[in-house]
C-alpha positions in Angstrom: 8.2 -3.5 16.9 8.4 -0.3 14.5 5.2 1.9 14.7 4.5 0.6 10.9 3.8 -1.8 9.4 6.7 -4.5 10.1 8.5 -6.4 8.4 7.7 -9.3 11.1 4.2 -8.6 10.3 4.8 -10.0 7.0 7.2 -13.0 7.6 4.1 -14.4 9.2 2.3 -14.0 5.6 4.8 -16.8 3.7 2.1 -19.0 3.6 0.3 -16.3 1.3 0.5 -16.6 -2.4 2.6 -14.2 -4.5 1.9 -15.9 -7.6 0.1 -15.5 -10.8 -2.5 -18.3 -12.3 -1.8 -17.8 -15.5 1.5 -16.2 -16.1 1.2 -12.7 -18.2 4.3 -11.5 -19.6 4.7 -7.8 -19.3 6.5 -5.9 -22.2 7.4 -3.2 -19.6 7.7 -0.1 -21.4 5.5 -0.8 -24.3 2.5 -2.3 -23.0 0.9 -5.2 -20.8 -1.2 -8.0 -22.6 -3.9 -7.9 -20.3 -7.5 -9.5 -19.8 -9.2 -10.7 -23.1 -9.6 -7.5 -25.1 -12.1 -6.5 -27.5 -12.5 -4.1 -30.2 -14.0 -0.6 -29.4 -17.9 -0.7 -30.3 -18.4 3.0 -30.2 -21.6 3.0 -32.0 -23.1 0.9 -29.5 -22.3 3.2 -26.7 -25.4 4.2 -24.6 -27.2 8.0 -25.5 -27.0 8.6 -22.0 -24.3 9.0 -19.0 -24.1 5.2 -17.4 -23.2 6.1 -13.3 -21.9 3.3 -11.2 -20.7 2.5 -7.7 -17.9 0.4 -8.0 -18.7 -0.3 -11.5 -22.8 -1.4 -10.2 -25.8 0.4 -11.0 -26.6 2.9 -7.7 -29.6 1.0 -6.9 -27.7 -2.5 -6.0 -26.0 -1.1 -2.8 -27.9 1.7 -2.4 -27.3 2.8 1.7 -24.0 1.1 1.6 -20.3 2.9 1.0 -19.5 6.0 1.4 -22.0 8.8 0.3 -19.5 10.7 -2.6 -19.5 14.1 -4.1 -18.7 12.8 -7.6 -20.4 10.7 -9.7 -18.1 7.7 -11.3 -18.5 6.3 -15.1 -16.5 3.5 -16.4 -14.9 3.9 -19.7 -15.8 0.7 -21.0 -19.6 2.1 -20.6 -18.5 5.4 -22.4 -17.8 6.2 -26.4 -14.4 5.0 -27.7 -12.6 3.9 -30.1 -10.2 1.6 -27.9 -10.3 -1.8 -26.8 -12.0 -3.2 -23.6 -10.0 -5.3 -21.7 -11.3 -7.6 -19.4 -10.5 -10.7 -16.6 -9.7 -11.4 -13.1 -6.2 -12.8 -13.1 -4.0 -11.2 -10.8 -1.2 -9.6 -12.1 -3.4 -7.9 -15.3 -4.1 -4.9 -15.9 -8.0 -5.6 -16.3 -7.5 -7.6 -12.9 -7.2 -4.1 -11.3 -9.5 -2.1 -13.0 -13.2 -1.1 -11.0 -15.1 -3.8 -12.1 -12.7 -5.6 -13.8 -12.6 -3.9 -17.5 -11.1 -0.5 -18.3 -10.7 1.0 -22.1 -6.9 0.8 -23.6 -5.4 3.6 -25.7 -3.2 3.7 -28.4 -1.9 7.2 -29.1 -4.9 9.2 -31.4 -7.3 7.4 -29.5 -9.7 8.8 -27.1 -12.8 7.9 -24.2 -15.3 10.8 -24.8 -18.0 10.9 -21.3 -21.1 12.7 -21.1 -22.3 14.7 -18.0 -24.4 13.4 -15.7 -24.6 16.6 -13.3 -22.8 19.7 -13.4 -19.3 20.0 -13.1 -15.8 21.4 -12.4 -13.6 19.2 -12.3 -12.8 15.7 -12.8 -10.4 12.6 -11.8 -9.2 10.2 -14.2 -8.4 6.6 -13.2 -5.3 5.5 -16.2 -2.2 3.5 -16.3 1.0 3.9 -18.3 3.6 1.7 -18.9 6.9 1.6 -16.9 10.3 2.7 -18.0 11.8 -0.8 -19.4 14.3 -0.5 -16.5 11.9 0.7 -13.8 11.0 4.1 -12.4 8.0 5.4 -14.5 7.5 7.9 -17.3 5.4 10.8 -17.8 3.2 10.8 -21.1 0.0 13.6 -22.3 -3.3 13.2 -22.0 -5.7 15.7 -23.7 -8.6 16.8 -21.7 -11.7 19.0 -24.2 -15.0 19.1 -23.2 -17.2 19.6 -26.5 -14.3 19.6 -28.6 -13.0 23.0 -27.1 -10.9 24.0 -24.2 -8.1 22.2 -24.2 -6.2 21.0 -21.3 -3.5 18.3 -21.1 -2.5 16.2 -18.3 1.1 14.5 -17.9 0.3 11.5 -16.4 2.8 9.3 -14.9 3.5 6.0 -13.9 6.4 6.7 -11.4 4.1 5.9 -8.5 2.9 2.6 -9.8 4.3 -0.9 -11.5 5.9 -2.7 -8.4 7.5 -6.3 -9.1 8.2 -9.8 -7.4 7.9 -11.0 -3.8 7.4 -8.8 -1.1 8.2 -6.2 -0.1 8.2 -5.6 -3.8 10.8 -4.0 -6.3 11.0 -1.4 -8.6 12.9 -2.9 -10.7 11.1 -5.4 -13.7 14.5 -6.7 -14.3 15.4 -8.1 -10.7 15.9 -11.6 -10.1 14.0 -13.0 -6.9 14.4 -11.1 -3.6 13.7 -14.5 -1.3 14.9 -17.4 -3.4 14.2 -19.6 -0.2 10.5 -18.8 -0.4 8.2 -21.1 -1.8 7.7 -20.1 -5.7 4.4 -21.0 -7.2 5.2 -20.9 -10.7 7.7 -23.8 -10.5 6.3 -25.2 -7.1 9.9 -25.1 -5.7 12.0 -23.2 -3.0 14.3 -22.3 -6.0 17.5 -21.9 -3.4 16.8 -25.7 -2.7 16.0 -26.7 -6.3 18.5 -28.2 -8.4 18.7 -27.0 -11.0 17.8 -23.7 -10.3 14.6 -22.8 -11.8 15.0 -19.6 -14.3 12.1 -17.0 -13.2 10.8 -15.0 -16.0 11.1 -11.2 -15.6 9.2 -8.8 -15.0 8.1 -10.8 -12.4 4.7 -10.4 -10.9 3.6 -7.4 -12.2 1.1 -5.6 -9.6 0.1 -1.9 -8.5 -0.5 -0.5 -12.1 -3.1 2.5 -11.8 -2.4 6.3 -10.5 -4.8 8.7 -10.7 -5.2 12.8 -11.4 -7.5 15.6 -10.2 -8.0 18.7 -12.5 -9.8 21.7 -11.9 -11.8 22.8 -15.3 -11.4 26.3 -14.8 -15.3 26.7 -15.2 -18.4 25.0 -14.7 -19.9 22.6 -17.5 -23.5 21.4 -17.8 -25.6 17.9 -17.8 -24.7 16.5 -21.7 -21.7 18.2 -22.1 -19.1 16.0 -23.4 -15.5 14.9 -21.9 -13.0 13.6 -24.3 -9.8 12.0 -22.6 -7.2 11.3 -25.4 -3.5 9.5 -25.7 -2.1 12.4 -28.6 -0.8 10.8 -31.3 2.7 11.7 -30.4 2.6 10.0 -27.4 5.3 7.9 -25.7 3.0 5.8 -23.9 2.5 3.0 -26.1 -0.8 2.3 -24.3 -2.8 4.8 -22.4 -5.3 2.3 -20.4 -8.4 4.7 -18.8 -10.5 3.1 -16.1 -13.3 6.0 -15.4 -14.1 9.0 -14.9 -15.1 10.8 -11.4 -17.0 14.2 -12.2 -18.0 16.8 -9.1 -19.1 20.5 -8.7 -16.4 21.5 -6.3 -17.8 24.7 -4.4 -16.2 27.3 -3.4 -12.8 27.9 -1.4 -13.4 27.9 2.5 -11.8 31.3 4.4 -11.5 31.5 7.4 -10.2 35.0 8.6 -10.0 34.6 12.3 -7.2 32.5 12.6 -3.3 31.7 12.5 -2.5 32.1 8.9 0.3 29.9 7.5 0.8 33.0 4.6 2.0 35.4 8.0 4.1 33.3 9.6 6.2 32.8 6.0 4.6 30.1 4.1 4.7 30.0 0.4 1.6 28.8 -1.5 3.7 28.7 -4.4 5.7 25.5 -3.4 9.1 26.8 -4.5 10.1 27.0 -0.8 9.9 24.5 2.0 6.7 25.7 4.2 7.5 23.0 7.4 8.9 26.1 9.4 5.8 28.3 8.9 3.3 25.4 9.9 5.4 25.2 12.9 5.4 28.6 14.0 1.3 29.1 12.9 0.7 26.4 15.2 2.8 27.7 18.2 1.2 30.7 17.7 -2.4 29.4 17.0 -2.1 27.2 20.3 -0.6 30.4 22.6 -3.9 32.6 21.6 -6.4 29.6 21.4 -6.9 30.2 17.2 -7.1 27.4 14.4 -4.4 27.1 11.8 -6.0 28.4 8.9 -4.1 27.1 5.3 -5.1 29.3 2.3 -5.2 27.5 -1.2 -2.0 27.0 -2.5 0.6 24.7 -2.8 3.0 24.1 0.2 6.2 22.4 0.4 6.5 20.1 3.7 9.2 17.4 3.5 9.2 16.1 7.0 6.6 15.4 9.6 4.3 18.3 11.1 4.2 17.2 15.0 0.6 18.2 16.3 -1.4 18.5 19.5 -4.0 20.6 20.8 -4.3 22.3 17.5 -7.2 22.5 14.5 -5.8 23.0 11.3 -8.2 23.7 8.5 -7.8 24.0 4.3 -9.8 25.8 2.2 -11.1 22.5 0.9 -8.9 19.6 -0.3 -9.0 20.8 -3.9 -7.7 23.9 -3.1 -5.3 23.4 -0.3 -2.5 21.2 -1.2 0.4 20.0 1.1 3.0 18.6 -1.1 6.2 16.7 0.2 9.6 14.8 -1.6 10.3 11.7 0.3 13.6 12.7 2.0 16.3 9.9 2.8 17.5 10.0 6.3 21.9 10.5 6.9 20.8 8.1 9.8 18.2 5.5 10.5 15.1 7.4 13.1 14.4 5.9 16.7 11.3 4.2 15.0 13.4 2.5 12.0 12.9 4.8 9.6 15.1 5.3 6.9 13.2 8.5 4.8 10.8 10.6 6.0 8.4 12.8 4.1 5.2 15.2 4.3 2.9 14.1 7.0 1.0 15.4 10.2 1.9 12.8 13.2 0.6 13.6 17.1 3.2 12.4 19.5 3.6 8.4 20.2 1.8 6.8 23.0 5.0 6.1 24.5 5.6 10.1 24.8 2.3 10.6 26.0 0.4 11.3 22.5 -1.4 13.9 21.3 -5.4 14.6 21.8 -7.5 18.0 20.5 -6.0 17.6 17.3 -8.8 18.5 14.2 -7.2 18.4 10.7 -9.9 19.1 7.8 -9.8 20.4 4.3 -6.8 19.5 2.8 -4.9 17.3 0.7 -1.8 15.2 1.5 0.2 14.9 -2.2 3.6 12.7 -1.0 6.3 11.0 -2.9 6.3 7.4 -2.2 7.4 4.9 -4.4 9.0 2.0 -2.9 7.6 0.1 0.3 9.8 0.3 3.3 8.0 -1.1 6.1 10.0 0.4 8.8 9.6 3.9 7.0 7.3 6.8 8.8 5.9 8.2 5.5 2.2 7.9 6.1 -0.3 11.2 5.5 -1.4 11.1 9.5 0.3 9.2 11.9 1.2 8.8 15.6 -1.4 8.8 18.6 -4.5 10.6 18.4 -7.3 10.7 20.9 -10.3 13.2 21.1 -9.3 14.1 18.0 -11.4 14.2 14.7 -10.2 14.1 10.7 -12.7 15.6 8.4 -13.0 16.0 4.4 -8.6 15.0 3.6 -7.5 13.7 0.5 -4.3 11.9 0.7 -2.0 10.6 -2.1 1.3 8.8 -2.6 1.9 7.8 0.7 2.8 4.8 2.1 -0.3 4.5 4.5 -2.7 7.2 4.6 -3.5 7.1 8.2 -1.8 4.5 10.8 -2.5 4.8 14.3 -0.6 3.5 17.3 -1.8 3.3 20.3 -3.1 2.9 23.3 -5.4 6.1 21.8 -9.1 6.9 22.5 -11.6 8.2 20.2 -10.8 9.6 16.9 -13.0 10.2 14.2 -12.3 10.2 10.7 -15.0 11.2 8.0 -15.9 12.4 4.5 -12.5 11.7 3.0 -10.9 10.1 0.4 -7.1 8.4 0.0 -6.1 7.2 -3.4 -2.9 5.2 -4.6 -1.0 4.5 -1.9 2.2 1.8 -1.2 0.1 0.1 2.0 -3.0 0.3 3.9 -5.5 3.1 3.0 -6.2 3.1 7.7 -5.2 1.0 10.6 -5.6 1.3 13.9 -2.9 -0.7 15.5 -2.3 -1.3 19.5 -4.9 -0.8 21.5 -7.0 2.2 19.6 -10.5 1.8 20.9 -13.9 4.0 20.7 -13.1 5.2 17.5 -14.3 4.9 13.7 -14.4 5.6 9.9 -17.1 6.8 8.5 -18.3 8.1 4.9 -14.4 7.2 3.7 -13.6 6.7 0.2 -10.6 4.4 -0.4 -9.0 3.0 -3.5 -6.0 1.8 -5.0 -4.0 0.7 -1.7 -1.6 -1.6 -1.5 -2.3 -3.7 1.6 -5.7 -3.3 3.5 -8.1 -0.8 2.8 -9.2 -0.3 6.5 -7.8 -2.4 8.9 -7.8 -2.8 13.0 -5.2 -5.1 14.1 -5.0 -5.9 18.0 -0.9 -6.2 18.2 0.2 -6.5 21.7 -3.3 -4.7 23.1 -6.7 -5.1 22.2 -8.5 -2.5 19.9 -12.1 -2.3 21.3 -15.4 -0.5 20.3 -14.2 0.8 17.4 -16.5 1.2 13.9 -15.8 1.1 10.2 -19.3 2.3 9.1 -20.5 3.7 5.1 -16.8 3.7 3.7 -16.2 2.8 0.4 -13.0 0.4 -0.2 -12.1 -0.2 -4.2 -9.6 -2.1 -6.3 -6.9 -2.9 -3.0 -3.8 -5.0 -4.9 -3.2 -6.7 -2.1 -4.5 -8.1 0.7 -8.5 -7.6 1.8 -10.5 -4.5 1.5 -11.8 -4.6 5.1 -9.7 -6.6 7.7 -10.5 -6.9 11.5 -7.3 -8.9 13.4 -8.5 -9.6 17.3 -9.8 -6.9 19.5 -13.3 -6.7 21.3 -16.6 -5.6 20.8 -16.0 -3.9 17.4 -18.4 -3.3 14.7 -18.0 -3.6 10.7 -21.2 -2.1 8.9 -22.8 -0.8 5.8 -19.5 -0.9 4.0 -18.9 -1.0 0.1 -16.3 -3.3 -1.2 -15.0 -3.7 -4.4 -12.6 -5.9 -6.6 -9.9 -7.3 -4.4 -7.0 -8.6 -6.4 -4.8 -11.3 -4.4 -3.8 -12.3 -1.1 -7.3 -11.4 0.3 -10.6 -10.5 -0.3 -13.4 -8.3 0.8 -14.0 -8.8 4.6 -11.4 -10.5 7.0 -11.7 -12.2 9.8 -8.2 -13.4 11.1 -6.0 -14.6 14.0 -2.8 -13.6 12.1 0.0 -10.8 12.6 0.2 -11.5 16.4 -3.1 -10.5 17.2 -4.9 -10.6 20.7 -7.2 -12.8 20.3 -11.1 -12.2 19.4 -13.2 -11.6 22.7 -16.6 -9.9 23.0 -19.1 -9.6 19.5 -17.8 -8.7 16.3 -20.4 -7.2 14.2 -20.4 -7.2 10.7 -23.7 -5.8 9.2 -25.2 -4.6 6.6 -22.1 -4.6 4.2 -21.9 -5.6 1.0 -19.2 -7.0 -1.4 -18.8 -7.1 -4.7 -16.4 -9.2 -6.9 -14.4 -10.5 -3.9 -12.3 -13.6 -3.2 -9.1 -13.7 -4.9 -7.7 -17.2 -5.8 -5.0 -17.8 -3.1 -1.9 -18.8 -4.9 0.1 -20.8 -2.4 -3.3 -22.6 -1.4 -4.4 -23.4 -5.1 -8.2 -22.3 -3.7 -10.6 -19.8 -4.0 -11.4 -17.4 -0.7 -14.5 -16.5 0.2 -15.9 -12.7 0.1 -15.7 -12.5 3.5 -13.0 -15.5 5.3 -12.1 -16.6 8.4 -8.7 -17.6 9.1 -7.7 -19.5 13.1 -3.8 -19.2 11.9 -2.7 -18.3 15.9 -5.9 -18.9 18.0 -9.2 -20.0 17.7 -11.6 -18.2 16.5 -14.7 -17.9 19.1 -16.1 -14.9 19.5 -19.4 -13.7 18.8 -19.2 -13.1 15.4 -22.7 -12.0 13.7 -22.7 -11.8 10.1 -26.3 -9.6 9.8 -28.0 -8.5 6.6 -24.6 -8.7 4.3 -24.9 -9.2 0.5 -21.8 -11.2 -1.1 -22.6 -10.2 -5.1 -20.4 -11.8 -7.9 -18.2 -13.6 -5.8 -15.1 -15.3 -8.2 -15.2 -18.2 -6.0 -17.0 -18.6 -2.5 -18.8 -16.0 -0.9 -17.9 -17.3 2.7 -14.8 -19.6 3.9 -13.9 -20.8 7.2 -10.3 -21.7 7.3 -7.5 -22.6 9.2 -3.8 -22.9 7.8 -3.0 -26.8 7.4 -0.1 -26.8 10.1 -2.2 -25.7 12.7 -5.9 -26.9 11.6 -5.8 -29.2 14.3 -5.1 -26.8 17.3 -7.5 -24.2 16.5 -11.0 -23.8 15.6 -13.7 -21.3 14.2 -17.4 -21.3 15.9 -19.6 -19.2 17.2 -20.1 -17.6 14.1 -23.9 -16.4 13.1 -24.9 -15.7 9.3 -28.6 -14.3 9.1 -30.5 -12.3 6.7 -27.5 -12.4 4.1 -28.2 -12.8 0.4 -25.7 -14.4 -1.8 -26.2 -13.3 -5.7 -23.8 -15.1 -7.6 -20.5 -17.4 -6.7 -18.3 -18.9 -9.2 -17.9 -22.0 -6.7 -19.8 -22.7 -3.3 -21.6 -20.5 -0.6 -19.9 -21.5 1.9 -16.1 -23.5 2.3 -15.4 -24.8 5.7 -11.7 -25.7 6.0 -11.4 -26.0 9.6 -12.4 -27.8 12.4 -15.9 -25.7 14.5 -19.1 -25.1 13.7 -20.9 -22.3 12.4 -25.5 -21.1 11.8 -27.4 -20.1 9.1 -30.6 -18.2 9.4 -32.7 -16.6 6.4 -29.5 -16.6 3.8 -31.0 -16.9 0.5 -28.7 -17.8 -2.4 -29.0 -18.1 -6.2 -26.8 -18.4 -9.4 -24.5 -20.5 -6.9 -21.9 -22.5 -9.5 -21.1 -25.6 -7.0 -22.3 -27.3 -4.4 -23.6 -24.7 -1.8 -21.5 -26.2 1.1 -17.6 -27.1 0.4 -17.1 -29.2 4.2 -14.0 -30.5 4.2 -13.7 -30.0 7.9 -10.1 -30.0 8.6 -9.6 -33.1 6.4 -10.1 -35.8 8.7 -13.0 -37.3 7.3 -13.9 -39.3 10.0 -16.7 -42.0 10.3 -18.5 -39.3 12.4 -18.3 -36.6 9.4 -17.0 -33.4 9.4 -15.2 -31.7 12.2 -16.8 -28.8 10.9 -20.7 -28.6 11.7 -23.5 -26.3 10.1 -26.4 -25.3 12.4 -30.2 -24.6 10.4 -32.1 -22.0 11.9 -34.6 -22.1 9.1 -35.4 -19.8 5.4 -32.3 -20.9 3.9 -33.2 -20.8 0.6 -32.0 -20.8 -3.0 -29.5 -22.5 -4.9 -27.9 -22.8 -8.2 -27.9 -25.9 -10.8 -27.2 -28.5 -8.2 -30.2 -27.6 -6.5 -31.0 -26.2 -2.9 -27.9 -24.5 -1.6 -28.4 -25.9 2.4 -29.6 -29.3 1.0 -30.9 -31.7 3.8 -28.6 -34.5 3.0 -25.5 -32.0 3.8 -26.5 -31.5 7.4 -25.8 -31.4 10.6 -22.1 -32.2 9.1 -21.6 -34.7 6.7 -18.4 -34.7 4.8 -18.7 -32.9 0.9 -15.2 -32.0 0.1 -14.8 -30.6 -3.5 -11.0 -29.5 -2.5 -11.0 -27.3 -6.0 -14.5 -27.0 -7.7 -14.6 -26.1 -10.6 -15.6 -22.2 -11.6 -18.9 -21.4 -12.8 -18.9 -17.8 -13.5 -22.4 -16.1 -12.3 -24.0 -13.4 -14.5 -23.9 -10.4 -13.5 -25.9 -8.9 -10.3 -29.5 -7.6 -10.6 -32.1 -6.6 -8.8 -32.9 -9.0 -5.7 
């Protein structure tokens, strides 16, 4: 197997859906209809700076996520004359907005934000359309700040708008790339179907937001006011502006003591390719025991930067920028790849790996547009141990980080990856004693962070205070086998389809589940995505026993599941196999539920699970969905539900653990109807 992420990782995800509820047509290179949008109600807008977390006031999961430099506004809570858009359908541009609404431009229209804190610079959220035949366009956006100093931004939408079935297309005009795959929209295998159905194009539009960083040039006050606006010449039909992230970047670091990249040939201008310098400062850093010390500047690397036994620090990742073309290959790399691009990779386990290695303050900007699973064009790859990653930012790659091991101990902290192809992390193959912390993660195309035990197990690792936002695909936080690892005081935000926020699976050809799995003290936050092929809602966090049981240790400890679409927890196994495997052993306690559009919890396999202190309200169904695995035998369901005492709550069909549901009698609702909760609030 490639050291990626494989293309046999994903035939085992067919029975996923990769289809859209309610079919939105896309007029690509004008504009997507979108959501339910509403006029602009400027007038109304608040006197003061609103400041979310993932679109929540600060105080609903305050100790959880990652603790941020900038502080984020939402442009629907700011002064515009646009139009909010709005909904949760996949495939919508409001669908993949933080919290589901963002502000759409048409050219002479404008979001104006006010200062919460000092600031010097900013990062706008936006989408574009695409280029009717694919590949993006670049549009303006004019950046003033109380009318005055003028800046513009080209934004672009080159990096963004994929199309139809995995592993996705570039191209809105393509006809299906697996006609023998199960299509939702006409519930066919259209290669079998006669007649062939005729699929609409662009089909399954997905992956529509980029963002952009800009230094200000000076520092602005509390109340000073940030106008983003679409000029009126503007060939962007729509501009559409999610929010606004404002920080008071401090000072470039310097180091003087060390191998700088400037004397060994590096130019900071980017006009020439750099890779040669970075090689020679770290030869030369590692002969007389120095760091690799990368001014700011700009830096041209189009290929991988091998590293061991080496620090190499930036002058902070606003400053120091490492910038790469995605370079096609004359022939295909040992490892499968076809391109290869800017990135900083130790060696493989296989040729020993690397260990010692300490990257900080920089950013990763690369060039990836299409997803080629076999393709090496992640920001940090390889094998790592006794190694730490501190403060990156990393950009248009495929996958920001992905680990193979066997590996031992890396840390990775206080960084942030944006808008990438894949996963944001993974550690894959055996990785164990290491973690994530403080990690800020959004826009990814697969997993946000992700441990997946292929071949060896991944043990005592830690995903602890990281913030995971807006993933298009797949689940925000996803654990696959491994031993003894721990999931806590995590953030997650607005998954769109084929997951949700916390995963729990035996999937991918995962070891299986042995020791405790910890999940604590995290919290989610408009989670569980309708899952197409199923025609059901997931739970915010879910269980799937798709290649083994599921029974572990599993304790589910002090979580909040807020706003869930549908349930907050779901306990499932895939029909083909829901008689060989089972989920128990699982332990929900302390957990408060605010808000489901269906049940609390949806058990869909055969085991048994225990409740203790998980208090519920605004729940939209019946509080337990038990359909067991669909037996129903005279006995009840084969799926049981343990009471340990002070569940409480409910919704309008009363107590959400009602007596006459237990220990296991049979309440299938196979598709509840949705009841959409209000809006989260103080506990």
């Amino acid at each position: 197997m490639s050291r990626s992420i494989t293309g046999a990782r994903w035939s085992r995800r067919r029975w996923a859906p990769v289809a859209v509820a309610s079919a939105t047509t896309a007029a690509v290179g004008l504009s997507l209809v979108v959501g339910n949008a509403a006029p602009a109600l400027a007038a109304n807008a608040p006197a003061a700076p609103v400041v979310t977390r993932a679109a929540l006031d600060p105080s609903l999961v305050a100790g959880r996520g990652a603790a941020v430099a900038f502080a984020e506004q939402e442009a629907e809570n700011a002064v515009h004359n646009g139009s909010v858009i709005t909904g949760r359908a996949a495939y919508t541009l409001a669908a993949e907005a933080s919290g589901r609404k963002a502000v759409q431009l048409t050219p002479g229209q404008y979001v104006e934000f006010t200062l919460p804190g000092a600031a010097n610079a900013i990062t706008v959220r936006y989408s574009i359309p695409d280029a009717p035949t694919g590949g993006g366009i670049t549009a303006p956006l004019d950046v003033t700040v109380n009318g005055k100093n003028k800046k513009t931004l080209t934004l672009t939408s080159q990096y963004a708008w994929l199309y139809n079935q995995y592993p996705f297309s570039n191209d809105p005009t393509a006809g299906l790339l697996h006609a023998d795959w199960w299509i939702t929209e006409c519930g066919c295998v259209p290669q079998y179907t006669d007649p062939a159905p005729v699929i609409a194009t662009p089909f399954r539009p997905m992956h529509f937001y980029d963002e952009q960083r800009l230094l200000l040039g000076k520092t602005y006050k509390a109340g000073d006011r940030i106008r983003l606006t679409a000029p009126a010449g503007s060939n962007a039909a729509t501009t559409t502006i999610d929010l606004l992230d404002t920080e008071l970047v401090g000072a470039p670091k310097v180091r003087l003591i060390a191998a700088n990249v400037l004397l060994f040939g590096a130019d900071p201008t980017g006009r020439r390719d750099s890779a040669d310098a970075f090689d020679q400062a770290i030869a030369f850093a590692k002969r007389f025991h120095l760091s690799v010390y990368v001014p700011p500047g700009v830096f041209q690397v189009n290929r991988h930067i091998i590293v061991d036994d080496v620090t190499i620090e930036g002058a902070g990742n606003w400053y120091t920028v490492i910038k790469g073309s995605e370079v096609a290959l004359s022939t295909p790399a040992a490892d499968g790849s076809v391109h290869t691009g800017v990135g900083f990779y130790g060696k493989y386990a296989e040729a020993g790996g690397s260990s010692n290695v300490h990257l900080s303050g920089f950013a990763i900007e690369g060039d990836v547009r299409e997803r080629i699973d076999t393709d090496q064009v992640n920001g940090v790859g390889g094998s790592l141990s006794d190694s730490t990653i501190d403060g990156l930012y990393l950009h248009h790659t495929k996958v920001g980080m992905w680990f193979d091991g066997p590996m031992d101990n890396l840390k990775i902290t206080n960084s942030i990856i944006a808008d990438q192809i894949a996963d944001a992390i993974n550690f894959r193959k055996g990785v164990t004693n290491s973690s994530v912390s403080n990690t800020f993660i959004r826009n990814t195309g697969d997993d946000g962070l992700a441990m997946w035990s292929d071949q060896i197990a991944n043990a005592n690792n830690v995903f602890d205070h990281n913030t995971v936002q807006t993933p298009t695909l797949a689940n925000g936080i996803a654990i696959y086998g491994g031993t003894d690892n721990t999931v806590s005081n995590n953030l997650v935000a607005d998954p769109i389809r084929e997951g949700s926020g916390l995963h729990v699976g035996s999937r991918f050809g995962a070891q299986p589940f042995t020791g405790t799995l910890a999940i604590t003290d995290n919290t989610t936050v408009r989670a569980g995505t309708y899952e197409l092929n199923w025609n059901i809602g997931l739970g915010a966090i879910w269980f799937l026993a798709l290649e083994h049981s599921i029974d572990a240790d599993i304790q589910v400890v002090g979580d909040h599941f807020l706003d869930s679409t549908y349930n907050a927890i779901m306990l499932v196994s895939d029909w083909p196999v829901k008689d060989l495997y089972t989920i128990s052993n699982v332990h929900f306690k302390d957990v408060r539920v605010d808000g489901t559009g269906t049940s609390v919890v949806s058990a869909r396999a055969a085991g048994s699970a225990s409740f203790e202190n998980v208090d519920a309200r605004n729940v939209g169904a019946v509080g337990i969905n038990n359909c067991g695995s669909f037996h129903f035998t005279p006995a009840g369901s084969e799926f049981s539900f343990t009471d340990l005492g002070g569940n409480d709550g409910g919704g309008t069909t009363g107590p959400w653990f009602a007596s006459w549901e237990l220990p296991n009698t049979i309440t299938c609702d196979d598709r509840p109807p949705v009841v959409a909760p209000p809006a989260p609030s103080t506990w």
